[in-house]
Backbone as CSV, one residue per row, in Angstrom:
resi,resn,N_x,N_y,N_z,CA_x,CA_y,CA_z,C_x,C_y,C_z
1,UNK,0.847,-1.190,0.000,0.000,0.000,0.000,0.883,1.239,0.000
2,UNK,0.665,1.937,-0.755,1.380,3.556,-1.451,0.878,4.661,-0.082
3,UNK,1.596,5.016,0.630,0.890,6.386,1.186,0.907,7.646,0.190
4,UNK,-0.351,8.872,0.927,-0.335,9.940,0.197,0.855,10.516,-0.650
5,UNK,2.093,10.931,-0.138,3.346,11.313,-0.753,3.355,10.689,-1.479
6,UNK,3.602,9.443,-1.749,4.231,8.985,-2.850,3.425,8.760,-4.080
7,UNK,1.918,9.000,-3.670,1.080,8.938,-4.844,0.806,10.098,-5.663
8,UNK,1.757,10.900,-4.989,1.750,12.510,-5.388,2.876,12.833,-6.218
9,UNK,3.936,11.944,-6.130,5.606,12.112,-6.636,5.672,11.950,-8.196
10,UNK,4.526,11.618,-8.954,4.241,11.458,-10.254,3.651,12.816,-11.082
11,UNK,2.772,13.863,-9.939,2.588,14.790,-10.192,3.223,16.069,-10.229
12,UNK,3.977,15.953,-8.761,4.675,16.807,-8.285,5.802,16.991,-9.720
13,UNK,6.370,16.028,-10.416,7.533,16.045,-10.878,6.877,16.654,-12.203
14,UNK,6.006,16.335,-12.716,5.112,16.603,-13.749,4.980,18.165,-14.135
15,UNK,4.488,18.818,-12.431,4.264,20.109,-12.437,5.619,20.986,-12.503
16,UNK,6.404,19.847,-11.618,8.024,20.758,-12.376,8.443,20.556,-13.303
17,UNK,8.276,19.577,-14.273,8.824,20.014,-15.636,7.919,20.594,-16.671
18,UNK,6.376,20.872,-16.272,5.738,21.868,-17.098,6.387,23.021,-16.269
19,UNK,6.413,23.839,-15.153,6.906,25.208,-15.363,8.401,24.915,-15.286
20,UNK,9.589,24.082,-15.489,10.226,24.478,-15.259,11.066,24.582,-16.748
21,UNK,10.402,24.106,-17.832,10.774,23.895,-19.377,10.543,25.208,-19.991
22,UNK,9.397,25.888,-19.538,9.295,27.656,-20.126,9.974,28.180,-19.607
23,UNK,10.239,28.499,-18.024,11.044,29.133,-17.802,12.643,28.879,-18.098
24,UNK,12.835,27.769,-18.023,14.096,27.321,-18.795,14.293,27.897,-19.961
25,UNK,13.644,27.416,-20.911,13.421,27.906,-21.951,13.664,29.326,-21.964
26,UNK,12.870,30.330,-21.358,13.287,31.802,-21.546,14.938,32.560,-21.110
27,UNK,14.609,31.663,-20.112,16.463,31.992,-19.307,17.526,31.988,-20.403
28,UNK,17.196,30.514,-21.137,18.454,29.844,-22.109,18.117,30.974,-23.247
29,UNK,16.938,31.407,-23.853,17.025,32.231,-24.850,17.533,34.020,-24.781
30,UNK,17.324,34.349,-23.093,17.665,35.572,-23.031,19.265,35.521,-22.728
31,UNK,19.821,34.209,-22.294,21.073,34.428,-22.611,21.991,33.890,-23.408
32,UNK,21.618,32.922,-24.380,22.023,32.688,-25.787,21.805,33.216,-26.956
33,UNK,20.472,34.083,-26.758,20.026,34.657,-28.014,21.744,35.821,-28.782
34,UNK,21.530,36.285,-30.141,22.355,36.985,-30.341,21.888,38.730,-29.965
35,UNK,22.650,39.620,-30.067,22.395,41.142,-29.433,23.052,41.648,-30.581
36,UNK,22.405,43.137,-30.602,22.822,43.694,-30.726,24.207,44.325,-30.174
37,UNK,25.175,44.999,-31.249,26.536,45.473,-29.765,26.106,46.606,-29.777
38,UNK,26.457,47.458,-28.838,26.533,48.503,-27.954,27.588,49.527,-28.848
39,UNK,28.390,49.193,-29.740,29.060,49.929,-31.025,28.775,50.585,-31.818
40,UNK,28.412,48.769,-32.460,27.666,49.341,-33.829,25.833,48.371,-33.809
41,UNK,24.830,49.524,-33.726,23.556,48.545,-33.703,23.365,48.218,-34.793
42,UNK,24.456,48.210,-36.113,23.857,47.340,-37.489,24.284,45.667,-37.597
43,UNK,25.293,45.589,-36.000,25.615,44.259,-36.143,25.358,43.328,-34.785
44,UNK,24.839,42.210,-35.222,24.896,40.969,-33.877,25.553,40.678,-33.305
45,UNK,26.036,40.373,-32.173,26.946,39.494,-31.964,26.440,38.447,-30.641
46,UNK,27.087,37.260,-30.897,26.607,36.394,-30.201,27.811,35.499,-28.872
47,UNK,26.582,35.697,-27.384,27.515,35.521,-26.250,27.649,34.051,-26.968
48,UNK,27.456,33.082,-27.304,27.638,31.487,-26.986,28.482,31.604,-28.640
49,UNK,28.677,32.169,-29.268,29.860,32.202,-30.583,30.420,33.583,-30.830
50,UNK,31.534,33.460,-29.797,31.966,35.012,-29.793,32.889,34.955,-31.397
51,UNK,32.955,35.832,-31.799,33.932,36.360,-32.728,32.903,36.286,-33.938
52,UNK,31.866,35.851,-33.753,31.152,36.048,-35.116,29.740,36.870,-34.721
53,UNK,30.264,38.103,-35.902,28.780,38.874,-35.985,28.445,38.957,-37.520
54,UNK,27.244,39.405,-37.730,26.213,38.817,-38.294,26.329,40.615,-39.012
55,UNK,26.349,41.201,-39.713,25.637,42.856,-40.284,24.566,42.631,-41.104
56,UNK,23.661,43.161,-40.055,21.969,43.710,-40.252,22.066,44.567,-41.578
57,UNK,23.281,45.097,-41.254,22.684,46.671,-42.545,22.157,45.986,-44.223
58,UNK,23.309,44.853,-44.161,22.686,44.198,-45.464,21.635,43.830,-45.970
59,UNK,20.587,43.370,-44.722,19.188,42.931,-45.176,18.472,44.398,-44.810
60,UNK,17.910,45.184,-45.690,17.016,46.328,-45.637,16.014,46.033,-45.496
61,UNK,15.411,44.504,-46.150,13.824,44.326,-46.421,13.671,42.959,-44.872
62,UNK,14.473,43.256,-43.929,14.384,42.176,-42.664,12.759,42.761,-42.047
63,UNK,12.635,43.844,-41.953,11.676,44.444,-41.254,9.889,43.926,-41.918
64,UNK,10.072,43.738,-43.176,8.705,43.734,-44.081,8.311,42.318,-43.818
65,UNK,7.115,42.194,-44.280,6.839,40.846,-44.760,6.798,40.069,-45.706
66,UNK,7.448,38.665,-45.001,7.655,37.310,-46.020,6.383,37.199,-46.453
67,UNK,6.075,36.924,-47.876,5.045,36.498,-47.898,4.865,35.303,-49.643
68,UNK,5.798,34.130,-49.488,6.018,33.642,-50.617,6.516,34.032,-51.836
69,UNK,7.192,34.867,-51.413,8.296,35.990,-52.384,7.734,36.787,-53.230
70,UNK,6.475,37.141,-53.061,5.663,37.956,-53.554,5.206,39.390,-52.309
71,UNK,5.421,40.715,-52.856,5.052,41.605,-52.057,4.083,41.668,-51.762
72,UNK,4.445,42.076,-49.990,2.782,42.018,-49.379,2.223,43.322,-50.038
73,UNK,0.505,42.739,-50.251,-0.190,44.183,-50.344,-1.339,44.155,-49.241
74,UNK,-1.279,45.321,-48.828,-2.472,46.000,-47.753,-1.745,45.197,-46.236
75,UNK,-3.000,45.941,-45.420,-2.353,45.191,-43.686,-2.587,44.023,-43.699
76,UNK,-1.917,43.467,-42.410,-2.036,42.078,-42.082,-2.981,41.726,-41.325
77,UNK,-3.714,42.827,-40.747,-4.771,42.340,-39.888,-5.877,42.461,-40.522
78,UNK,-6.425,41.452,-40.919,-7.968,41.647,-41.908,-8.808,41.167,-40.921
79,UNK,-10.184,41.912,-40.901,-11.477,42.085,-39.547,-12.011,40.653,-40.500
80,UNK,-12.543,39.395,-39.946,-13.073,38.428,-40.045,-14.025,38.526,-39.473
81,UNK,-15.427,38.492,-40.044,-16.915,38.168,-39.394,-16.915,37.149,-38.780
82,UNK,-17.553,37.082,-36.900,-17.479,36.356,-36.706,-18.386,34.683,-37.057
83,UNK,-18.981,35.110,-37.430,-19.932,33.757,-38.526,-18.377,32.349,-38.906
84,UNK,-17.519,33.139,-39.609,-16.564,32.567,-40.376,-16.109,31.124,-39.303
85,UNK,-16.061,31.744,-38.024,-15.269,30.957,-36.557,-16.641,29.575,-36.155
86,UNK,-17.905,29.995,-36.714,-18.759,28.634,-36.236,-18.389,27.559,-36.705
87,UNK,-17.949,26.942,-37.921,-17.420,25.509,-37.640,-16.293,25.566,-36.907
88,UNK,-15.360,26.244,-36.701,-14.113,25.706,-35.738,-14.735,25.539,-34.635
89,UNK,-15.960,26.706,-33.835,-16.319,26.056,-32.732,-16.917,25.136,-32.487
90,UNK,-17.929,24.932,-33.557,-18.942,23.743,-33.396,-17.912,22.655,-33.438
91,UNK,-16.971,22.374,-34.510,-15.766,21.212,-34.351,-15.097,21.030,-32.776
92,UNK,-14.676,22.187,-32.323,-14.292,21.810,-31.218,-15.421,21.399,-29.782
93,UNK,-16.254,22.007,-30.055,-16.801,21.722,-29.387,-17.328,19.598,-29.097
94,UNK,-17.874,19.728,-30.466,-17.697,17.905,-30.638,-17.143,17.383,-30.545
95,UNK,-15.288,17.473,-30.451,-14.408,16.746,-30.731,-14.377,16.806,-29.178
96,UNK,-14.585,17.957,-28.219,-13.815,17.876,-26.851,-15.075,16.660,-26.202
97,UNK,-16.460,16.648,-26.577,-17.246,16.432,-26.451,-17.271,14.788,-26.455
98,UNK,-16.708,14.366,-27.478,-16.768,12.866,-28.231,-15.610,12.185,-27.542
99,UNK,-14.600,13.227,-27.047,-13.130,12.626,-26.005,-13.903,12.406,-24.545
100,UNK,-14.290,13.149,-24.231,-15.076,12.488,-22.725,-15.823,11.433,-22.712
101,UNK,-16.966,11.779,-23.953,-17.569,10.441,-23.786,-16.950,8.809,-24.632
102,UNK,-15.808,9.007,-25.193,-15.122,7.917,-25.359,-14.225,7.230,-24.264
103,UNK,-13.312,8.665,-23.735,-12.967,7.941,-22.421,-14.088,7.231,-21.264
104,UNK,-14.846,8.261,-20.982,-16.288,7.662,-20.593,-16.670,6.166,-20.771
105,UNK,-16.587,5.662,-22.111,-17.119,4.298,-22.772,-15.905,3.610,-22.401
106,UNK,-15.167,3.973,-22.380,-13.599,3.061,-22.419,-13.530,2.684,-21.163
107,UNK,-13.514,3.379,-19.862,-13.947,3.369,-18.892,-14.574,2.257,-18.074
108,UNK,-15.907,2.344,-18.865,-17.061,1.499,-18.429,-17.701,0.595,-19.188
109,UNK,-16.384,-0.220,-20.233,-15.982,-0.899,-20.530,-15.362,-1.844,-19.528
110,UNK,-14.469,-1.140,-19.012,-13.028,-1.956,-18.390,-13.623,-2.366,-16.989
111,UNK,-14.109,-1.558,-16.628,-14.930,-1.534,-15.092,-15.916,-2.888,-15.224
112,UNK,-16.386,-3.232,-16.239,-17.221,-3.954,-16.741,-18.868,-4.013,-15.766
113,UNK,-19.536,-2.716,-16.416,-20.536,-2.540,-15.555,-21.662,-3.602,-15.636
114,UNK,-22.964,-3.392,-15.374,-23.599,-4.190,-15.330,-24.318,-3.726,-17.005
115,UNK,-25.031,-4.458,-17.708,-26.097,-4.703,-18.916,-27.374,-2.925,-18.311
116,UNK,-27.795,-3.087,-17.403,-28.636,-2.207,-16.799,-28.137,-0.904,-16.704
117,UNK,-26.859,-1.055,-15.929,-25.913,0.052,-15.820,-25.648,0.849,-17.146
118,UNK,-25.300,0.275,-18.213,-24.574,0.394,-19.061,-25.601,0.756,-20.266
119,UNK,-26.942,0.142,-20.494,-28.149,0.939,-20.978,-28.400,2.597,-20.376
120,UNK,-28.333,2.557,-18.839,-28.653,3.949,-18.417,-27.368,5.329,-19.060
121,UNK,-25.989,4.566,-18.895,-25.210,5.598,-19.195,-25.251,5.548,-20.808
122,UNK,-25.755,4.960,-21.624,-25.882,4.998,-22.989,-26.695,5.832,-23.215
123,UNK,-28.280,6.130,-22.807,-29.289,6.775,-22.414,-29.111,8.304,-22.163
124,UNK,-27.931,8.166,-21.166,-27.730,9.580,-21.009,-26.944,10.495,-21.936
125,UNK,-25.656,9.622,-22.297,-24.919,10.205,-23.478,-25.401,10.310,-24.556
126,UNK,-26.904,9.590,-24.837,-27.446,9.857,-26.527,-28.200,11.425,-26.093
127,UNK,-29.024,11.569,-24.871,-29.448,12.657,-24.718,-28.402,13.607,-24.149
128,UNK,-27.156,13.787,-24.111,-26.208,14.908,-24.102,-26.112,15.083,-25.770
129,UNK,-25.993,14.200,-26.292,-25.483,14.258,-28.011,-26.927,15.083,-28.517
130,UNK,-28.414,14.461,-28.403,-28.894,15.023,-28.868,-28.894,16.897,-28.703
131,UNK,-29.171,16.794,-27.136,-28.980,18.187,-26.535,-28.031,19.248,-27.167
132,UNK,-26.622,18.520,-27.507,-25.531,19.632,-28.139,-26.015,19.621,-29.821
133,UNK,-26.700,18.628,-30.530,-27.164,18.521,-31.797,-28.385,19.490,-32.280
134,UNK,-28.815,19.866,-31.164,-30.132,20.803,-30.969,-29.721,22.080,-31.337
135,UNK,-28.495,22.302,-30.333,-28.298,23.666,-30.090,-27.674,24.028,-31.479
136,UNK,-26.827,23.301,-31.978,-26.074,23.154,-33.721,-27.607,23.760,-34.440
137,UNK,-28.169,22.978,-34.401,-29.582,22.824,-35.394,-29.946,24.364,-35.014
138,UNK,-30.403,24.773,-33.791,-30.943,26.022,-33.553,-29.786,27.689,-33.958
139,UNK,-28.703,26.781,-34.252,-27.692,28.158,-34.693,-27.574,28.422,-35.868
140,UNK,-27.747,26.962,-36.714,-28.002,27.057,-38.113,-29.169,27.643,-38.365
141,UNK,-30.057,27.191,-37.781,-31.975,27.643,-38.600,-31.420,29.342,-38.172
142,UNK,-30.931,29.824,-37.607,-30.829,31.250,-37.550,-29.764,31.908,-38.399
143,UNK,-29.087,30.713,-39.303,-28.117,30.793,-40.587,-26.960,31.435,-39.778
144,UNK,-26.770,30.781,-38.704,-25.892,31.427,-38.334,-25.088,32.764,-37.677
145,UNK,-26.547,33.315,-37.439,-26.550,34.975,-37.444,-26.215,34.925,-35.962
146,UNK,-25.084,35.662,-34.859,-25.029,36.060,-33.698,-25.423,36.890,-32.974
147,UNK,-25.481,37.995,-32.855,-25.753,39.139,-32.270,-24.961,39.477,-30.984
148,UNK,-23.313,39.908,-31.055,-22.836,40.461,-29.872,-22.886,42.288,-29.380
């Protein structure tokens, strides 16, 4: 039998290498990245490969945008109606939707519930499906129209 601590030592370590990989991460980039020198700001130079710098002045067009070697025309920020974003949500929404209730099934599968049991939670997940299928249906018959 596992006491509390040690059933925790799987998480604990977990939670330190999710924050400790960004912040890593930023440390290693603010002090490997290359700089500007303090000389001349048309050139790089880099703490982790000293003796080699890089001159900015050569690339004039560094600042613009790439855009398949064809010049950009107009801004980059184009206003998108939000209409355009309903299938990504409706997709996500199903997909996050269809992961619960698969783990769900997978679940109570393995558990191996009872025939009775296992009608009721079927029962319930067809009426969650219908329920979110409704609300789809009721966003379409309004073609989609929002009103924020």
């Amino acid at each position: 039998m596992t006491s509390v601590p040690e059933a925790y030592i799987a998480v604990a370590a977990m939670t330190l290498v999710g924050i400790g990989f960004p912040v890593g991460s930023f440390i290693a980039a603010e002090l490997l990245r290359p700089r500007k020198s303090p000389n001349d700001p048309t050139k790089l130079r880099s703490w982790l490969l000293p003796g080699y710098e890089s001159d900015q002045s050569l690339y004039i067009r560094r600042d613009s945008t790439y855009e398949c070697g064809a010049e950009p025309l107009g801004e980059a920020h184009i206003n998108f109606h939000f209409q355009y974003y309903w299938y990504a949500i409706i997709f996500l929404v199903f997909d996050i939707a269809f992961m619960f209730l698969a783990f769900g099934g997978v679940i109570a599968i393995q558990d191996g519930m009872a025939d009775s049991e296992m009608i009721g939670a079927l029962a319930t997940l067809t009426v969650f499906t219908i329920l979110m299928g409704l609300g789809v249906w009721h966003v379409f018959r309004k073609r989609g129209r929002i009103y924020i």
